[in-house]
C-alpha positions in Angstrom: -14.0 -26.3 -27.1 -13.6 -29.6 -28.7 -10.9 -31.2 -25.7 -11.8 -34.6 -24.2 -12.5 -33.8 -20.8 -10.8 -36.4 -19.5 -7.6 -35.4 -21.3 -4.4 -36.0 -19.6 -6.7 -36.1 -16.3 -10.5 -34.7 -15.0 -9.5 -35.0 -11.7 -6.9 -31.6 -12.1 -9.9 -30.1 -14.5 -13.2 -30.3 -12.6 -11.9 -30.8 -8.8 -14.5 -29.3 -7.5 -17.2 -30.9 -9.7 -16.0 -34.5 -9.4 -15.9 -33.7 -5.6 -19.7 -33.2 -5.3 -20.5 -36.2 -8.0 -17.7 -38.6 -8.0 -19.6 -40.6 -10.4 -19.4 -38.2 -13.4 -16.5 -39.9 -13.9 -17.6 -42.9 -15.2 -20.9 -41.7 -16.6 -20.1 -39.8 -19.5 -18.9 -40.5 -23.0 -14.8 -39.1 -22.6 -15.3 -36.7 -26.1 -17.1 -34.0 -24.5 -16.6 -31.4 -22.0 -18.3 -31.5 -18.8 -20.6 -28.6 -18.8 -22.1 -29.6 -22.7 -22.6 -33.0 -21.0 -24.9 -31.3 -18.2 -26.6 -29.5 -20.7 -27.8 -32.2 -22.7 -28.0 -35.6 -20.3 -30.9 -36.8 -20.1 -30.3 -37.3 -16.4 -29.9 -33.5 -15.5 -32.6 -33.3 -12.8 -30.2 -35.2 -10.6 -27.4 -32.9 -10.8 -27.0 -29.6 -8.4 -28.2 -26.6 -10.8 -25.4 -24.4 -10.7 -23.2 -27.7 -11.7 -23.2 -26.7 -15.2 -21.6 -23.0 -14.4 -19.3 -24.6 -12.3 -18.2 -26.4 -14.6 -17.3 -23.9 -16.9 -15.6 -21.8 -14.5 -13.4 -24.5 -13.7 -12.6 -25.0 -17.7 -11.9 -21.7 -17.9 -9.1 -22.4 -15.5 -7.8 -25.4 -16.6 -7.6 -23.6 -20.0 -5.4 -20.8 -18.4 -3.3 -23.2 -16.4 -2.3 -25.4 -19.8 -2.5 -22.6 -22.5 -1.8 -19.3 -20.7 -1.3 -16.4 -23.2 1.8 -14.3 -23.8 2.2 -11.3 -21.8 3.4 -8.2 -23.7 6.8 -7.1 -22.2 5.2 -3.3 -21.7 1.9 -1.4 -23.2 1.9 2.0 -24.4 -1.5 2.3 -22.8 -4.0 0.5 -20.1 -5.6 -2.8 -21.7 -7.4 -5.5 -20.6 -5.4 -8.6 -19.2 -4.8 -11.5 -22.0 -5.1 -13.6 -19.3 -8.9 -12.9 -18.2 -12.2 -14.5 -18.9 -15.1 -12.7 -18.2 -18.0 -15.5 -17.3 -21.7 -14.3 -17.2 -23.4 -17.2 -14.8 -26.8 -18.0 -13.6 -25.7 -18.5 -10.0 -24.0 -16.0 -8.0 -21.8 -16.7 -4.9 -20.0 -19.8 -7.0 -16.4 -18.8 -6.6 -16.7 -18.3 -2.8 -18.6 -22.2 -2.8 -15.7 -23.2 -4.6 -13.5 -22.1 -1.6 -16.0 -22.7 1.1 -18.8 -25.3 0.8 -20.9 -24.1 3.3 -21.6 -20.9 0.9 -25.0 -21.2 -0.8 -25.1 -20.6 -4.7 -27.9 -18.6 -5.6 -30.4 -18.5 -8.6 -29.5 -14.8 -10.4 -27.5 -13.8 -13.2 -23.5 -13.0 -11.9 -20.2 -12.4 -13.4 -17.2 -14.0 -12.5 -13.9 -13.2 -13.1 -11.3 -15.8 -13.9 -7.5 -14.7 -14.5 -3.8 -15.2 -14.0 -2.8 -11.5 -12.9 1.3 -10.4 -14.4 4.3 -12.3 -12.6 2.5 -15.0 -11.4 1.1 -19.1 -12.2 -1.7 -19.1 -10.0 -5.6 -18.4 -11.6 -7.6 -16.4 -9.3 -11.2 -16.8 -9.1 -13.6 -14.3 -7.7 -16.9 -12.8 -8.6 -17.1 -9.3 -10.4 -18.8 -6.3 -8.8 -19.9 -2.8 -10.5 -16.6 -1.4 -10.4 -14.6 -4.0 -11.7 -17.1 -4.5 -14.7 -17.0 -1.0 -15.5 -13.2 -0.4 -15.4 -12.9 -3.7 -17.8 -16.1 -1.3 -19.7 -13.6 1.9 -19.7 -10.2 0.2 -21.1 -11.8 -2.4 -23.1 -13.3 0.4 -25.4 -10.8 3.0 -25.3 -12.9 5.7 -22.9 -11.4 8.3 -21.4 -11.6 8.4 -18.0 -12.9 12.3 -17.8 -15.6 11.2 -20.5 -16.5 8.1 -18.0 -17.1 10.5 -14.8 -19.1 12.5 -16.8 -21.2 10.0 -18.3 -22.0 8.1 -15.3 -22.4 12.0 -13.3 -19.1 10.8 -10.7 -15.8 12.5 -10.0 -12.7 11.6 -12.7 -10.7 10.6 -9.3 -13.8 7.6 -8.4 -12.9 6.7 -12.2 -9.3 6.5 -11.6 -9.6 4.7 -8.2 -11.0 1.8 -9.8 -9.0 1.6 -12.5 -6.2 1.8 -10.4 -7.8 -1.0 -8.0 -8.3 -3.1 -11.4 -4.9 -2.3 -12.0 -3.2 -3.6 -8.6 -5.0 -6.9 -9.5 -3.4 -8.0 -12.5 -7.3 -7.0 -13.9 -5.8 -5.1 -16.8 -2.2 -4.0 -17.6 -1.3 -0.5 -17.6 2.4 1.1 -19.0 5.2 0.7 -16.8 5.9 3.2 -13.8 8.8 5.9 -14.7 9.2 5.9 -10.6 12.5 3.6 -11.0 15.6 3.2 -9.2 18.8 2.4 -11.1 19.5 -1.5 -10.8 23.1 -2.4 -9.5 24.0 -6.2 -8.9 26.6 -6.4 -5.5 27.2 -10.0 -5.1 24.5 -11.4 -3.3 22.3 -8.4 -3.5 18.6 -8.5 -3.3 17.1 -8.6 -7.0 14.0 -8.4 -6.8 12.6 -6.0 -8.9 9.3 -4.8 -7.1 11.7 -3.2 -4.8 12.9 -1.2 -7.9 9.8 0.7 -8.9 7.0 1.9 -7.2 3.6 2.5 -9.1 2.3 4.8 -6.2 4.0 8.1 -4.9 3.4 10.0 -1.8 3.1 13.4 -1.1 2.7 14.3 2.8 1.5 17.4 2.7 2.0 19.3 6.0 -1.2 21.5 5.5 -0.4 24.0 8.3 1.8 23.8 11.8 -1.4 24.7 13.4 -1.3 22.0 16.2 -3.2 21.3 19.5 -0.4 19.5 20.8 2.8 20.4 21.5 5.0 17.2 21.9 8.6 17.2 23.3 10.0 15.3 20.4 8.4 17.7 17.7 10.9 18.2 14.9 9.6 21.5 14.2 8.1 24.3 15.7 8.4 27.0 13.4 6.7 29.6 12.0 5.6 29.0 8.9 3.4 30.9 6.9 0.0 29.0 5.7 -1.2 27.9 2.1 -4.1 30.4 0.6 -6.2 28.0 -1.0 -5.8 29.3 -4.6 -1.8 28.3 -3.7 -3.3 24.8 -2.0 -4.8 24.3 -5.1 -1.4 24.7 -7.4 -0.2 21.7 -5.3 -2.9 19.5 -6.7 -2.7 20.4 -10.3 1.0 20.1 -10.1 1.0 17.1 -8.0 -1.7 15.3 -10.7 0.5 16.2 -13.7 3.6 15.0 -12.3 1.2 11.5 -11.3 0.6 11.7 -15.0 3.9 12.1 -16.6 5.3 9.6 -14.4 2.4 6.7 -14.4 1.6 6.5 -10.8 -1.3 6.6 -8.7 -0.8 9.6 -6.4 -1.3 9.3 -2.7 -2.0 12.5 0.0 -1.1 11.9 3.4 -2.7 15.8 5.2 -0.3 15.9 8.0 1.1 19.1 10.0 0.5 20.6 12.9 -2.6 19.1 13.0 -4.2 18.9 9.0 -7.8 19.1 10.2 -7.0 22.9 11.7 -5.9 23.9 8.5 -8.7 26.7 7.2 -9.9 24.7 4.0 -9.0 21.4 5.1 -12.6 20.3 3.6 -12.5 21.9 0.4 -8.7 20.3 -0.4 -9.6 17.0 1.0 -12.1 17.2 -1.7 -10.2 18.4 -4.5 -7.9 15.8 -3.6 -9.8 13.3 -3.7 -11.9 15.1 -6.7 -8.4 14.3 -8.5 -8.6 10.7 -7.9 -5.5 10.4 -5.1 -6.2 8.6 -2.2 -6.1 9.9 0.8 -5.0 9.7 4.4 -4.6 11.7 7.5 -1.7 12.3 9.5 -2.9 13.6 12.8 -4.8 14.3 16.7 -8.0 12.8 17.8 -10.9 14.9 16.5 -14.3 15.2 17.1 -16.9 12.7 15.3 -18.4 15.6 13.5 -15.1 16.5 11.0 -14.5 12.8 10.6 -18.0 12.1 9.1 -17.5 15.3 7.0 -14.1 13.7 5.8 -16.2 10.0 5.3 -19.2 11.6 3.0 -16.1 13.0 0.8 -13.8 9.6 0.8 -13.0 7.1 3.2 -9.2 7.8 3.5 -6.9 4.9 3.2 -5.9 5.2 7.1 -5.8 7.4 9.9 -2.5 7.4 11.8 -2.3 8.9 15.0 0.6 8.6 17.6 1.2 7.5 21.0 4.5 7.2 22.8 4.4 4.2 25.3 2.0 3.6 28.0 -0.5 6.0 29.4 2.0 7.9 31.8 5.0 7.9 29.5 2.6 8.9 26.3 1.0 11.6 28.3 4.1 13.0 29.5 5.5 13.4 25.8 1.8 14.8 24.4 0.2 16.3 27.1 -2.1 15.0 30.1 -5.5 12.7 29.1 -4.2 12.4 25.4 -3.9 8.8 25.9 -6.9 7.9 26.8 -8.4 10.2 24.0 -6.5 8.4 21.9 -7.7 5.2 22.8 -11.6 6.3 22.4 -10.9 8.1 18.9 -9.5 4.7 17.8 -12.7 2.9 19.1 -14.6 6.0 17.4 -12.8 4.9 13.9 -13.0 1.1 13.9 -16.5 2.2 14.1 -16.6 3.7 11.1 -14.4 1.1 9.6 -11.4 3.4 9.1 -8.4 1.5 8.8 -6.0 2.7 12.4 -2.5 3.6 12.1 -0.8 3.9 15.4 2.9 5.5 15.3 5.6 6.0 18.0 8.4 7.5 18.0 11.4 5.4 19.6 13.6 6.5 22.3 16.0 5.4 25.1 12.9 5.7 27.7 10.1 4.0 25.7 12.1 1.2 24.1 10.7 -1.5 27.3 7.1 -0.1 26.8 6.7 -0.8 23.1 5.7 -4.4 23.4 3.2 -3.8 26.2 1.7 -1.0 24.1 1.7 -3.1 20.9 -0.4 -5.9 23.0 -3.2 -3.5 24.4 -3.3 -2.2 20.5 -4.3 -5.5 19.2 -8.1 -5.1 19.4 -7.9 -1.3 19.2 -6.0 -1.0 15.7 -5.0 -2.5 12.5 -1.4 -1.3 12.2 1.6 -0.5 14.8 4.7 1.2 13.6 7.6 2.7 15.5 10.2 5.6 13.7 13.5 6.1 15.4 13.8 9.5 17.1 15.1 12.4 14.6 17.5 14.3 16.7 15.9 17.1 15.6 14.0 20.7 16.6 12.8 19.7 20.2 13.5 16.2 19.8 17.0 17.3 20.0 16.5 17.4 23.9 15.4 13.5 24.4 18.1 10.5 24.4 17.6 8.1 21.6 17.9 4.7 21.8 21.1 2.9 21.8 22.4 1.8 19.1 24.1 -1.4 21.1 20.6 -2.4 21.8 18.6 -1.9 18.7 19.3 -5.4 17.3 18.1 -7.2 20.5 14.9 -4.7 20.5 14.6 -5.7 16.6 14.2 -9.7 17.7 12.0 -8.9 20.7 9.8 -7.2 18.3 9.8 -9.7 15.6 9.3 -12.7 17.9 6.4 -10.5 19.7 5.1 -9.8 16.1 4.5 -13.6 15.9 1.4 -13.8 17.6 0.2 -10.3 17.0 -0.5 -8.8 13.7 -1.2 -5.2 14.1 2.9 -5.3 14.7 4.5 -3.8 11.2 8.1 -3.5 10.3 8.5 0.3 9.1 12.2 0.5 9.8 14.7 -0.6 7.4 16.9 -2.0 9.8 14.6 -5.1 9.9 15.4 -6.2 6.9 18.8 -6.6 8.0 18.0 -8.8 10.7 15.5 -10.4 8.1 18.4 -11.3 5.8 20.6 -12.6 8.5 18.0 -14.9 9.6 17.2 -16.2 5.9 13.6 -14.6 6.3 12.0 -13.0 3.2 12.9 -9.3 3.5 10.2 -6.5 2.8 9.4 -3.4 1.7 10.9 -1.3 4.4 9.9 2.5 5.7 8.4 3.0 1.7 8.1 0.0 0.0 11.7 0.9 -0.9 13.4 1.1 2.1 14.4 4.8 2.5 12.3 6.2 -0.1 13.5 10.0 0.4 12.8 11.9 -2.8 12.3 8.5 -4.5 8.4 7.4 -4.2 8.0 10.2 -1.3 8.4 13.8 -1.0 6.7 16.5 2.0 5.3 19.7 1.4 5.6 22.3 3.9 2.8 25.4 4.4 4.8 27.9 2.7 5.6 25.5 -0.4 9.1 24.0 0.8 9.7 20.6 -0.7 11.7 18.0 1.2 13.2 15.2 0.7 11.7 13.9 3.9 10.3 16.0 6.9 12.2 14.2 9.5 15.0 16.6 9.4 15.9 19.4 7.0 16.6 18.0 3.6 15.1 21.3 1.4 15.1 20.2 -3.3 12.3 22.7 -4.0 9.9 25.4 -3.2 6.4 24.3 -5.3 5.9 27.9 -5.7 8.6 28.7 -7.7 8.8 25.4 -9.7 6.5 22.3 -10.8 7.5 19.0 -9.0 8.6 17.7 -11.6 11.5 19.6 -12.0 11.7 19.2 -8.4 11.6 15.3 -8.4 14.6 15.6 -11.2 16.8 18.4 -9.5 20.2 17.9 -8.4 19.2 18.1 -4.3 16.8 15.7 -4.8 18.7 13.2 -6.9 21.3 13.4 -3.7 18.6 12.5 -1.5 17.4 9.5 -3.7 20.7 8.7 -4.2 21.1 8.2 -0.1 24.6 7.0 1.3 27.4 5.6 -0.4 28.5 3.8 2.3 25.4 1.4 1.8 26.2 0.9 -2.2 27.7 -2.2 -1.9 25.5 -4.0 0.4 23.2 -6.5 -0.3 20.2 -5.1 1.6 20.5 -1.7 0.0 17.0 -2.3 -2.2 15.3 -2.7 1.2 16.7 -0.6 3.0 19.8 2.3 2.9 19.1 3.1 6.8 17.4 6.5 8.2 19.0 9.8 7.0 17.0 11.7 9.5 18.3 9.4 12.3 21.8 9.7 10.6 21.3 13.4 10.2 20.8 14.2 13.9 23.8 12.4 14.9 25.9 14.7 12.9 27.1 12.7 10.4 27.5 13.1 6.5 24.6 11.5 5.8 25.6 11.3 2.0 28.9 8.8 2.3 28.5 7.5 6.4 26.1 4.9 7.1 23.1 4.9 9.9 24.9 5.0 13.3 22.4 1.6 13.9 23.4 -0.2 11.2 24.5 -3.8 12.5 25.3 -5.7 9.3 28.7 -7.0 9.0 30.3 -7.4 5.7 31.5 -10.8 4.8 35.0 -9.6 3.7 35.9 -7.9 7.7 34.3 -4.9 9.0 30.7 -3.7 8.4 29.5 -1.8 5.3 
């Protein structure tokens, strides 16, 4: 580099520097850059040792701030970010000094990764560890990710992991999902185009309706005949391909019944994982013994279990004692750092415990979601809540949520309070609001394929086809496709209601809108 440093201004080039030695300033000739004039001053003993290194990192992003490269439009394969300098120090722990003084720098070669990630201005800063140094390794020279695993004797799915993890940070660019919603422009409708795509896809694989519960809101109870595990298999290699043709990173939530009774539970979790999906469990408390076996394979994502209100309300729902076992086995996984999922299912009797129970999760979990209850199966026999008091619930909730963050907002009808009260909306029950046979399909025990397993809603059986002629059927485009009657409104990217919740009201859950649905349209009436 040949740039004065003290071209247009040193203070936006070397804050941090200039903040440790404010007399650099007027010290050095103005024709050369910082770090060479460490390197060669004759005073140098004076200066901190790792100055030098911090200097360069913060020329590398000044560099990126003034000068940032073009981003290609798409790639036709993965390639390392334009944007990216890779920076081999002789002190580690300097990005984290540069956030947080009281962090020591230490003698000992380190890397350190300095980048503006896709969509955004800002330059992250951070230092590189094994895996991100090897995923730049993989896609900077071309290797295939099978040839990786077996050269460095791990799993194709570890490889995949981590170049998915590079991926999500803007670390290197990868071709564009095919997971896409058709884009329509309502006046006033939300545009953003995250909420178009999705780069991950679910499968919630209901291994088995094997269950040690038996809950008065199930929304199934039936027979079904179980997977053989040549069959459980199948849905791997067909799941992976259609990951493949579609350029997603494929995510198994093992739900049932209760997953961990299904026969091979083990051996799939590890194909699974083999494969390189992440994985998560749907399910009961279980002893420590199965979750360890689950942790030496992969640490899943999360681990979601339910509870319905408080202890008596809960226990009457799923059984006597199951909320305090509940409460242990979530002490049991915060002890093995698994990130806890808590779920309830909403009705007209638990709506004035769910903010109690969202408190005394606070220290017990790391997420709280609620569902609306699916008229369905034996949940057919409970009253759901009504719909003249969802919205007040909704801003109860929110305000609650305020001070307490394992409080989430699954339910799309947030975002329409969200957009009523100007607040940036999110993703919704998906990412995508309803996201039914869009980024998220179940499969049943005897190879069924639903739209969503909240209430019948049948595009496929995985025996008789792949899913991806499944994912492009007709039944499943009508799923995707969700209500008419929420075309035209400007939420609809975030939301499109609860079909199951519409479903077990009875209504045409294809051209009526959710029965909750509170959002009035600005021309008279509601949407």
């Amino acid at each position: 580099m040949s740039e004065s440093v003290f071209s247009p201004d040193p203070q936006r080039r070397y804050p941090v520097c200039l903040a440790i030695l404010p007399d650099l300033k007027s010290s050095m000739p103005k024709e050369v850059l910082l770090s060479e004039f460490l390197q060669t001053s004759a005073d140098h003993d004076v200066f901190p040792p790792y100055l030098v290194d911090l200097a360069r990192i913060e020329e590398c992003r000044y560099a990126l701030i003034n000068s940032p490269p073009c981003f290609p439009e798409s790639v036709p394969a993965r390639r390392v970010n334009p944007a990216l300098d890779l920076l081999t120090v002789n002190w580690s722990n300097l990005p984290e000094f540069i956030n947080d003084h009281s962090v020591v720098p230490a003698p000992g070669t380190a890397y350190v990764l300095v980048w503006i990630p896709p969509g955004s201005r800002d330059v992250r800063i951070c230092s590189a560890d094994a895996d991100d140094l090897l995923a730049l390794k993989i896609v900077a020279e071309g290797t295939d990710p099978a040839r990786a695993a077996a050269e460095g004797g791990i799993s194709v799915g570890a490889i995949e992991n981590l170049l998915f993890r590079s991926q999500q940070r803007g670390l290197i660019l990868a071709p564009d999902t095919l997971i896409r919603r058709p884009r329509r422009f309502p006046a006033g409708q939300i545009s953003n185009p995250d909420f178009f795509s999705s780069e991950t896809f679910t499968l919630q694989w209901h291994l088995t309706q094997a269950c040690d519960l038996n809950c008065r809101h199930c929304y199934d109870r039936t027979e079904r005949k179980a997977m053989t595990l040549q069959q459980a298999l199948g849905v791997l290699d067909t799941f992976l391909d259609f990951c493949s043709r579609h350029r997603v990173f494929g995510h198994v939530s093992f739900s049932g019944g209760n997953p961990m009774l299904y026969p091979h539970f083990d051996r799939i979790y590890r194909e699974a994982a083999d494969r390189g999906f992440m994985t998560a469990v749907l399910g009961n408390p279980m002893p420590t013994r199965r979750i360890d076996k689950m942790m030496a394979v992969q640490k899943p994502g999360f681990y979601q279990v339910s509870l319905e209100g408080t202890k008596a309300h809960n226990d009457y729902i799923r059984g006597p004692g199951h909320y305090d076992r509940t409460m242990d086995f979530l002490k049991q996984l915060g002890d093995l750092g698994v990130c806890r999922m808590v779920m309830l299912t909403l009705t007209r009797h638990n709506m004035d415990q769910v903010l109690e129970l969202a408190q005394s999760l606070k220290r017990h979990a790391e997420l709280f979601t609620f569902n609306r209850l699916a008229s369905v199966g034996q949940g057919a026999q409970l009253s759901a809540a009504p719909p003249e008091s969802f919205p007040g619930f909704l801003s109860a909730y929110m305000e609650a949520a305020k001070s307490n963050p394992v409080m989430a907002y699954k339910d799309n009808l947030f975002n329409l309070l969200k957009w009523q009260k100007d607040i940036s909306v999110g993703g919704g029950c998906t990412g995508h609001g309803c996201g039914a046979a869009f980024n998220f399909v179940s499969v049943l025990p005897d190879g069924e394929v639903h739209a969503c397993r909240k209430f019948p809603s049948w595009i496929g059986n995985i025996y008789e086809q792949s899913l991806n002629d499944i994912y492009h059927g007709f039944y499943a485009g009508k799923y995707r496709g969700g209500s008419s009657a929420c075309n035209e409104c400007p939420v609809r990217p975030v939301c499109g209601g609860c079909l199951a919740v519409s479903y077990g009201y009875g209504l045409d859950i294809f051209n009526e809108k959710d029965p909750y649905c509170f959002l009035e349209n600005p021309k008279g009436g509601t949407f």
